[in-house]
C-alpha positions in Angstrom: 21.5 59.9 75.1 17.9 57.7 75.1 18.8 57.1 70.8 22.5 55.5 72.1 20.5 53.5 74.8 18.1 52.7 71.9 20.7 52.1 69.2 23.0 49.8 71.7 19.7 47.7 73.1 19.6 47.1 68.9 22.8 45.9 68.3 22.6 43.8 71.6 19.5 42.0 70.0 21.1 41.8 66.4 24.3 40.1 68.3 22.2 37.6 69.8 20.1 36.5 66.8 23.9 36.2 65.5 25.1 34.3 68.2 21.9 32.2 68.3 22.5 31.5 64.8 26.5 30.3 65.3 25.4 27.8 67.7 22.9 25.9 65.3 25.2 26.2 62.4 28.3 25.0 64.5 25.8 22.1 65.5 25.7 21.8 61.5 28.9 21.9 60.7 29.1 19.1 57.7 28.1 21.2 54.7 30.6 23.8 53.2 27.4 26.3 52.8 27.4 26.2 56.7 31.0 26.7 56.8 30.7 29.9 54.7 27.8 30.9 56.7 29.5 30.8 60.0 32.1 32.2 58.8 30.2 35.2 57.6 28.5 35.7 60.7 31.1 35.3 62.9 33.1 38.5 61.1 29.3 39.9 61.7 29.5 39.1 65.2 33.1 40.4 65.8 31.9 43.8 63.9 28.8 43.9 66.3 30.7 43.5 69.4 33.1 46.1 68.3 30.0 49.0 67.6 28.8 47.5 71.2 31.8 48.4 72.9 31.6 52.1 71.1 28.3 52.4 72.1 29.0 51.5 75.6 31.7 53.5 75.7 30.3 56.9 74.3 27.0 56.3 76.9 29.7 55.8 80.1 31.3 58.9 78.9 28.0 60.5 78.5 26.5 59.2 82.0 30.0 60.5 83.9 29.6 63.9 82.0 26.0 63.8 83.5 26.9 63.1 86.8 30.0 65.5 86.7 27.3 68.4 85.7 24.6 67.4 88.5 27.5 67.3 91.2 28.1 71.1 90.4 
């Protein structure tokens, strides 16, 4: 369970380098190599939130399964 903690606080960081990078390059809109770029990260960003919301899943599921297991 401590590697999906470990493995989710990672994709929360890379998300937020992403997002960090969307909000200068929107801010930068006027070249088409920034157009790309967003672009690009934005399907990045839609990937990462998608393996977040695994992540967070499996761990809830894990956590509850704990929980169920202590209550016995």
């Amino acid at each position: 369970m401590y590697e999906d903690f470990k493995l989710l606080n990672t994709n929360i960081e890379k998300s937020v380098i992403l997002m960090n990078d969307l909000e200068f390059m929107n801010n930068n809109i006027n070249s088409k190599e920034n157009r790309l770029h967003i672009f690009i990260k934005r399907r990045k960003l839609k990937k990462m939130s998608k393996k977040l919301e695994n992540l967070t899943c499996i761990i809830l599921q894990e956590l509850n399964t704990f929980k169920k297991s202590l209550e016995k």
